[in-house]
C-alpha positions as CSV (number, residue, x, y, z in Angstrom):
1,X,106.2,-54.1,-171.9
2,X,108.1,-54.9,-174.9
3,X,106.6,-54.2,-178.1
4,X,107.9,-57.7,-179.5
5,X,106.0,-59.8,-177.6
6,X,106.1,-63.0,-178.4
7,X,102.1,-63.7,-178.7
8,X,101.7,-60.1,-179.9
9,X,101.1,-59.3,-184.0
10,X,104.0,-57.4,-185.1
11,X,104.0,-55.0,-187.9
12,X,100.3,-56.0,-188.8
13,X,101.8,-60.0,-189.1
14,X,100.2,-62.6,-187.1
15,X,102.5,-64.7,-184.4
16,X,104.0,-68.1,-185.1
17,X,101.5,-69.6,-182.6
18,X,98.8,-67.8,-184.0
19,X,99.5,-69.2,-187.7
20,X,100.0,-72.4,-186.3
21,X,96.1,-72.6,-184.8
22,X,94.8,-71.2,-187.8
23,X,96.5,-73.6,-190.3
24,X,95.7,-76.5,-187.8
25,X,91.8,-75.6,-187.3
26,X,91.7,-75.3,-191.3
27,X,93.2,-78.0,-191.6
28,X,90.9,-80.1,-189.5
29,X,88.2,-78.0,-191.0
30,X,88.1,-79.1,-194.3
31,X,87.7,-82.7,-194.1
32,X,85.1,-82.4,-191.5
33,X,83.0,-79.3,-193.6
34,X,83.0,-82.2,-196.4
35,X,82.3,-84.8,-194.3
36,X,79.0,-82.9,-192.6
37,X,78.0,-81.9,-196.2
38,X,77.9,-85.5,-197.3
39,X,76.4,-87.0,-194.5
40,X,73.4,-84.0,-195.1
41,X,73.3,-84.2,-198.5
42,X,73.3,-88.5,-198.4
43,X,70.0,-88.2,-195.4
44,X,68.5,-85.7,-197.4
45,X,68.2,-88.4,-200.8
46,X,66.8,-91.0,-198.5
47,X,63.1,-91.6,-199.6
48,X,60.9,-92.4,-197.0
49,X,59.0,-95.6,-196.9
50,X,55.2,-95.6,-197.6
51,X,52.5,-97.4,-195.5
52,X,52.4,-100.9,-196.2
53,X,48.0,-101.1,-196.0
54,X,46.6,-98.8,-199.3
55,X,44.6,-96.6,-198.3
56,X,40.6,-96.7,-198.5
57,X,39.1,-95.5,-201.8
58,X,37.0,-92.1,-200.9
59,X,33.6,-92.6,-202.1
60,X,32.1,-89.1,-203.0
61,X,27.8,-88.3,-203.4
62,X,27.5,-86.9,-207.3
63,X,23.8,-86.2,-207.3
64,X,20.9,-84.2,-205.6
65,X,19.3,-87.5,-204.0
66,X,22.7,-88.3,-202.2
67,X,23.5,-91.2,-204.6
68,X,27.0,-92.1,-204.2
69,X,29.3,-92.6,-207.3
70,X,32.2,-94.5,-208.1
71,X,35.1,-94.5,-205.8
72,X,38.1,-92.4,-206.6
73,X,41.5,-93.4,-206.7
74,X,43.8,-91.6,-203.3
75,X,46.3,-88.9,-204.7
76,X,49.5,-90.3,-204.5
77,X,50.6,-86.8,-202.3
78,X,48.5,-87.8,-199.4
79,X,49.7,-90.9,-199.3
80,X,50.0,-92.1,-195.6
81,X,53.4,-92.5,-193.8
82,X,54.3,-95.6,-191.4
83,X,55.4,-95.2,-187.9
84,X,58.8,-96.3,-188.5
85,X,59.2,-93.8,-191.4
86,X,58.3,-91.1,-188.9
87,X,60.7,-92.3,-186.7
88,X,63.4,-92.4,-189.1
89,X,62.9,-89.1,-190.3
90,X,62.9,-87.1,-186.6
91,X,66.2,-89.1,-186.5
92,X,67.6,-87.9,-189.7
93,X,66.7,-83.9,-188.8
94,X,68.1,-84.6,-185.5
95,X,71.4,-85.8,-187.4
96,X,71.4,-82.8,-189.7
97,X,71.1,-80.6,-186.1
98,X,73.8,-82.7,-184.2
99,X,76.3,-82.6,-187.2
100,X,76.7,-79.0,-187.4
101,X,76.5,-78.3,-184.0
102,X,79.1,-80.6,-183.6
103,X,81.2,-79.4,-186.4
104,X,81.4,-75.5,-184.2
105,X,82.2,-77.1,-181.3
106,X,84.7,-79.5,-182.7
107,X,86.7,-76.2,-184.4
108,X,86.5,-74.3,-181.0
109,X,87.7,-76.7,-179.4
110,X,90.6,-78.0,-182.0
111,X,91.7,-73.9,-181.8
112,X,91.8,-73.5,-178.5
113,X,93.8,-76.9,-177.7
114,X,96.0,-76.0,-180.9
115,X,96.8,-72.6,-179.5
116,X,97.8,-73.9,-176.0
117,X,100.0,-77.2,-177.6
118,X,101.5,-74.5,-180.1
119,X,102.5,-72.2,-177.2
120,X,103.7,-74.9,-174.9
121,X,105.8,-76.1,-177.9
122,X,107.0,-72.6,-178.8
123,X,107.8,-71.5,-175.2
124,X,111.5,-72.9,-175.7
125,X,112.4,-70.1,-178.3
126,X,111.4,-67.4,-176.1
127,X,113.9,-69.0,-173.9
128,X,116.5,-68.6,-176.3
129,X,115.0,-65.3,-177.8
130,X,115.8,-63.9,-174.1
131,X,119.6,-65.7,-174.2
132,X,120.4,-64.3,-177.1
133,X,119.7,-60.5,-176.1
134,X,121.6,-60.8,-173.0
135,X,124.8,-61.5,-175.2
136,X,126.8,-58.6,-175.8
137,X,130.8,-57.5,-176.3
138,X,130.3,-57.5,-172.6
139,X,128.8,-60.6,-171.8
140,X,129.7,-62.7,-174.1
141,X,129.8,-66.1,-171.5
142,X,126.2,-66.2,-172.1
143,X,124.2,-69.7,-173.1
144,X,121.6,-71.0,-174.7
145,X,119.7,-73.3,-172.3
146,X,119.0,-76.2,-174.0
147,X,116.2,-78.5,-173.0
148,X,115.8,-82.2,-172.3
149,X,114.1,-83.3,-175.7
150,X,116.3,-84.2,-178.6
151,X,113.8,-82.2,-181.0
152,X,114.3,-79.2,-183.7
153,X,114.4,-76.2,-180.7
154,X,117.1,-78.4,-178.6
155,X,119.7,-78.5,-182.2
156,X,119.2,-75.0,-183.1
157,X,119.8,-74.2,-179.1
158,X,123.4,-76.3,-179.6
159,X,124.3,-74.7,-183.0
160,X,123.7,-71.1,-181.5
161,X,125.3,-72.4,-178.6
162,X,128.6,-73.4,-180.8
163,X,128.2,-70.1,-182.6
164,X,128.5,-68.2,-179.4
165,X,131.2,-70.4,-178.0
166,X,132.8,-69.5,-181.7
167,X,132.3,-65.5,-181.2
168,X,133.8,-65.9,-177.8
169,X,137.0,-67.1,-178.6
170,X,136.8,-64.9,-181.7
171,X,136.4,-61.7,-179.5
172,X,139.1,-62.8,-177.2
173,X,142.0,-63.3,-179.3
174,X,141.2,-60.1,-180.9
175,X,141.8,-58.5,-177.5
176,X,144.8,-60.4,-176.7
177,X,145.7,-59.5,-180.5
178,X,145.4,-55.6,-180.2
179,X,147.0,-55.6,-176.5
180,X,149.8,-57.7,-178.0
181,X,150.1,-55.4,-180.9
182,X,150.2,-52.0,-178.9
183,X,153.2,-53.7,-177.3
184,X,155.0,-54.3,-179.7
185,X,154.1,-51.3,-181.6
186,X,155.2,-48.7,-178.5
187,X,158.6,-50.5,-178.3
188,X,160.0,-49.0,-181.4
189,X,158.1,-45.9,-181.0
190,X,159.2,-45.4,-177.6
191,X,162.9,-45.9,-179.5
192,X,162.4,-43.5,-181.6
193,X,161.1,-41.0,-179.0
194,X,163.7,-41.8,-176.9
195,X,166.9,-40.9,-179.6
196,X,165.1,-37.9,-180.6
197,X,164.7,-36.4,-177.4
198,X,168.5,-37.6,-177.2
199,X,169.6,-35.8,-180.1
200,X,167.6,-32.6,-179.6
201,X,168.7,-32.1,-175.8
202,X,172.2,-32.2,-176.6
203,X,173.2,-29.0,-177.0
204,X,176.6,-29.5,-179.4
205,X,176.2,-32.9,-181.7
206,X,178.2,-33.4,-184.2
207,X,178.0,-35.2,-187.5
208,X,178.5,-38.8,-185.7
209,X,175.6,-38.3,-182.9
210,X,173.3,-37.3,-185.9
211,X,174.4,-40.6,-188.0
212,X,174.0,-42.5,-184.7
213,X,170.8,-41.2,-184.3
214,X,169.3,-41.7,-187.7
215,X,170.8,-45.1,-187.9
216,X,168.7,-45.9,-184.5
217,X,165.8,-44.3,-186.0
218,X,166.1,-46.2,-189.8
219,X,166.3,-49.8,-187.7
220,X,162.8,-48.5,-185.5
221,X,161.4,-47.8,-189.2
222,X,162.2,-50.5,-190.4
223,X,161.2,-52.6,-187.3
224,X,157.5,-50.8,-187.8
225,X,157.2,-51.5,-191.3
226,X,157.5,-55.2,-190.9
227,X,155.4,-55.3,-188.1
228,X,152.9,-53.2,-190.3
229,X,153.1,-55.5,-193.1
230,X,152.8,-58.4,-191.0
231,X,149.5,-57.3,-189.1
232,X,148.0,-56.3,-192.3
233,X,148.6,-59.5,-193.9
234,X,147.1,-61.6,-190.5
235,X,144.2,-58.8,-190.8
236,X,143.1,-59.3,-193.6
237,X,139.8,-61.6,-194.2
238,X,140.7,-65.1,-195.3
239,X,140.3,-65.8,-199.3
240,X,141.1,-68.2,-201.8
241,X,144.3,-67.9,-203.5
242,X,145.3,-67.4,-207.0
243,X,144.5,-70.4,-209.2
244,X,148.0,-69.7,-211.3
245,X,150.3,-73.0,-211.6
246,X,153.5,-72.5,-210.7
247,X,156.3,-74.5,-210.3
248,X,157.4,-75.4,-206.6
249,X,161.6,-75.3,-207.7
250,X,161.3,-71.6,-208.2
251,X,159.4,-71.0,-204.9
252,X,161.8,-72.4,-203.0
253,X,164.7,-71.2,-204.7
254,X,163.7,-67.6,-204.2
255,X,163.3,-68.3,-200.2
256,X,166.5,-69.8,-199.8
257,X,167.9,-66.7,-201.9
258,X,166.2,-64.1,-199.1
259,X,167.8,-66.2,-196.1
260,X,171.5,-66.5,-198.0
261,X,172.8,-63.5,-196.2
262,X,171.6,-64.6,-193.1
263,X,173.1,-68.2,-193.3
264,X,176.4,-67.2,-194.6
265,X,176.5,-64.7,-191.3
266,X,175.8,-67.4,-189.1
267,X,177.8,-70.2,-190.6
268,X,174.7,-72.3,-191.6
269,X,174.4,-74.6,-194.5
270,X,171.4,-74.6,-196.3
271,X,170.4,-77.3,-199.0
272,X,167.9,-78.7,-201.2
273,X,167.1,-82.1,-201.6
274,X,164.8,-84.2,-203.1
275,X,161.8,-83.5,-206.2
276,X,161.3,-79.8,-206.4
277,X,159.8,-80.1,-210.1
278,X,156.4,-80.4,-208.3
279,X,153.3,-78.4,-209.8
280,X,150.8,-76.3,-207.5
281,X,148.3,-73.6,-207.7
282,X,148.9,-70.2,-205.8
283,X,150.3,-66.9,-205.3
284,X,154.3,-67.3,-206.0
285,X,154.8,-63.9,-204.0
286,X,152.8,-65.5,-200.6
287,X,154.1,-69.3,-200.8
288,X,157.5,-67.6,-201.7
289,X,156.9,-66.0,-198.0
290,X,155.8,-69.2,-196.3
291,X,159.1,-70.8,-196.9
292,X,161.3,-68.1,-196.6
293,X,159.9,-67.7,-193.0
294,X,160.4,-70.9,-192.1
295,X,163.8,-70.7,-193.2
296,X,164.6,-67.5,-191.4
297,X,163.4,-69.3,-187.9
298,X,165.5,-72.2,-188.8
299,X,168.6,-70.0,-189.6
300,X,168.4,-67.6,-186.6
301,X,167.2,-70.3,-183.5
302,X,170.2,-72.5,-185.0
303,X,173.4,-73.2,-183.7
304,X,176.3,-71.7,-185.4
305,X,177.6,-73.7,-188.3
306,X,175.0,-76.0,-188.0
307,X,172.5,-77.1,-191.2
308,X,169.3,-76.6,-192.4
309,X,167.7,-79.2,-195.1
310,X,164.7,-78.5,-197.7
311,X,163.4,-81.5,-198.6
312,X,160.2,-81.5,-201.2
313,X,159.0,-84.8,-202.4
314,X,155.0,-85.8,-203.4
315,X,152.7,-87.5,-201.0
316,X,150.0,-89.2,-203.0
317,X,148.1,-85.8,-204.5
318,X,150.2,-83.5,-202.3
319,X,153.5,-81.8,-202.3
320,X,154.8,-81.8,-199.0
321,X,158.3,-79.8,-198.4
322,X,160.0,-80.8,-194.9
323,X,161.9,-77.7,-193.6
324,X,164.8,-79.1,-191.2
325,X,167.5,-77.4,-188.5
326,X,169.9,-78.4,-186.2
327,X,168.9,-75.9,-183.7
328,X,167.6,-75.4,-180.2
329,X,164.3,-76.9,-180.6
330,X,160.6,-76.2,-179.2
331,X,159.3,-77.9,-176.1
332,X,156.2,-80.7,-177.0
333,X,154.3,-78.9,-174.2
334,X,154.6,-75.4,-176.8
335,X,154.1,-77.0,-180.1
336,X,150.2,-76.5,-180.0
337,X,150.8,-73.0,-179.7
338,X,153.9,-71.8,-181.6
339,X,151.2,-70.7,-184.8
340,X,149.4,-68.5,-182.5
341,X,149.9,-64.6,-183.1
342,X,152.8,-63.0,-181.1
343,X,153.7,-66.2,-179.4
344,X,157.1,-66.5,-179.3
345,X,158.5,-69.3,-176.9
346,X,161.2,-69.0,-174.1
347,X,164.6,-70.3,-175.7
348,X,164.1,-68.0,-179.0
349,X,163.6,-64.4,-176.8
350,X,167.1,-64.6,-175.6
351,X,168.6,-65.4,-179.2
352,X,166.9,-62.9,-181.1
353,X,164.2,-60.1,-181.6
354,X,160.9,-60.9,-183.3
355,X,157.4,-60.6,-183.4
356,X,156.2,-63.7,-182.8
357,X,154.1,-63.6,-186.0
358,X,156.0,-65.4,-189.0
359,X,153.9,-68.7,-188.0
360,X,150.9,-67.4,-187.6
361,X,151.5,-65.6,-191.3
362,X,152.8,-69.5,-192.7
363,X,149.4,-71.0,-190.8
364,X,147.5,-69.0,-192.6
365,X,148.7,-68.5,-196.1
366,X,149.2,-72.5,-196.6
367,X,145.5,-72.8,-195.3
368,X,143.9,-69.9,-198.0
369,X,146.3,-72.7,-200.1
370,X,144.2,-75.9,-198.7
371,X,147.3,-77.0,-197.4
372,X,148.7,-77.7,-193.8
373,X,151.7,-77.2,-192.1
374,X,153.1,-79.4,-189.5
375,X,156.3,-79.6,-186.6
376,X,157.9,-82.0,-184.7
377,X,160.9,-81.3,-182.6
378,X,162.8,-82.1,-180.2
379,X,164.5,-80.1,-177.8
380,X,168.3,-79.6,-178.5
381,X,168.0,-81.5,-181.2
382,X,165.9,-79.4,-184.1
383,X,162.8,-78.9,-185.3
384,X,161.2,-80.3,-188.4
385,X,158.5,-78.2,-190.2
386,X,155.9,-79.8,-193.1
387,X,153.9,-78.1,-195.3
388,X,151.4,-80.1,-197.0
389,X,149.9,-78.4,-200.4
390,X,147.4,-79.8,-203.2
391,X,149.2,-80.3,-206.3
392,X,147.7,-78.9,-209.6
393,X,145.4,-81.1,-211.6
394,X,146.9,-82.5,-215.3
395,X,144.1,-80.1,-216.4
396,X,144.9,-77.0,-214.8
397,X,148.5,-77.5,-215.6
């Protein structure tokens, strides 16, 4: 048997249920101890009623001849008692008896319905004691049963309940997460294994092969230090950003300078419109690599020579910049799932190489931000990303 039973005392500490009878019985106790006391101490004050007759004077001889003297008056101690006074006082012992033998029984039997109420009422957590254990890395698709009444037990059964359904989903992207990450962390390697056996099999390479080969091998580096970067920055636990103000012109400035190259390869024009002197608090160096993300998708899943706008304007207390392309578009049926880690949808594998992570990495710097990002697109057409941040307080500015 388990040492943690649920009505056995653990480490010298009484049970819930047992706590529960005790503080009810003394509970009930009290009032009825006082209550027995008074009802004693208030029979014990009443007087008891004299005969209503006086009683005969006691006439006593005083000399040798048998003469009898003068009367003498009856002590007051042996005064004689009536009936009813007799009667009343057998009743009043019989009270004193009654009311503490039923104050005992009264407190065995408020302890022992206490304890059975308190253990029918309790019953439900070992329910959800046992639940809880079977839950494991293993088994995690186990529930809580939660019962019929609306009470205290049946809410605490629904919030572990959510919890559960919360460490679920929690366990299982990080499975999908780490198989998706060996992938695309053996692709490079493999690479790389694959030119060095290349180069080191050959038995006569000259200076080309070797700058052919270390050429193949600086792109896998490369490939695995961005992917490196990019895990570590989705790994790492959520926190609030920096409280600096800094000016949104600059931020967006230095992500259209990283994407320049790009654009210019590809024919596309990039511009920026609307109010960019827009004050928010943050980390330039992150927000700087939400935009420029978003500006490398729209660049490389556009069509040559086509466009891409910036547009930054303020939203009541927000300052929302609208990232827009020209390009290929996402399918509404993939838009719920394009910020998901290494989700990278159909059209965009055949155009270019990636990850699949630069959303996910934009979803989750603007949230540490207490903004939001948003897309609407339409296939074809383009794609219109907005990201929503708080704007600095006159105070903080």
């Amino acid at each position: 048997m388990s040492d943690d039973h649920p009505l056995r005392p653990q480490t010298g500490r009484l049970t819930l249920r047992l706590r529960l009878t005790l503080w009810a019985t003394a509970a009930l106790m009290l009032p009825s101890v006082l209550l027995v006391v008074l009802v004693n101490l208030g029979t014990a004050l009443v007087p008891i009623p004299q005969s209503a007759a006086p009683p005969p004077a006691l006439r006593v001889a005083t000399d040798a001849e048998g003469a009898v003297g003068p009367p003498l008056a009856t002590p007051s101690a042996i005064a004689p008692v009536s009936p009813e006074a007799g009667v009343q006082h057998y009743l009043l012992q019989n009270l004193r008896e009654f009311s503490l033998i039923g104050l005992g029984a009264m407190l065995v039997l408020a302890a022992a319905s206490t304890y059975w109420v308190a253990g029918w009422a309790l019953s439900p957590l070992q329910d959800i004691r046992d639940a809880v254990r079977r839950v494991d890395a293993r088994n995690l698709q186990a529930r809580v049963p939660i019962g019929i009444h609306r009470d205290e037990l049946h809410a605490l059964a629904r919030s572990l309940n959510g919890m559960l359904d919360g460490l679920q989903s929690a366990f299982t992207q990080q499975e999908r997460f780490v198989a998706d990450a060996s992938h695309e962390l053996r692709t490079p390697l493999a690479l790389m294994r694959a030119t060095l056996d290349q180069v080191l099999t050959e038995g006569a390479a000259n200076a080309a092969d070797y700058r052919q080969a270390l050429e193949s091998l600086n792109r896998s580096a490369t490939r695995l230090e961005r992917l490196a970067s990019d895990l570590l920055e989705l790994a790492a636990p959520s926190a609030e950003a920096a409280k600096e103000v800094i000016a949104l012109g600059p931020v967006l400035e230095e992500a259209l300078g990283e994407v320049a190259e790009l654009a210019h390869d590809r024919e596309i024009t990039v511009k920026l419109i609307g109010q960019a002197d827009l004050y928010i608090c943050g980390d330039f160096w992150r927000l700087t690599r939400v935009f420029a993300n978003l500006l490398n998708n729209a660049v490389k899943y556009n069509r040559l020579g086509g466009s891409v706008t910036v547009r930054a304007e303020r939203f009541q207390d927000a300052a929302c910049v609208h990232v827009m392309d020209t390009g290929i578009g996402i399918a509404q049926d993939e838009l719920t799932i394009i910020f998901d880690r290494f989700v990278r949808v159909e059209p965009s594998r055949s155009i270019t190489s990636g990850f699949g992570l630069g959303l996910s990495i934009v979803a989750k710097i603007v949230r540490e931000h207490g903004g939001d990002v948003t897309v609407t697109s339409i296939p074809g057409q383009g794609s219109e990303f907005c990201v929503r941040l708080p704007l600095a307080q006159a105070s903080e500015a």
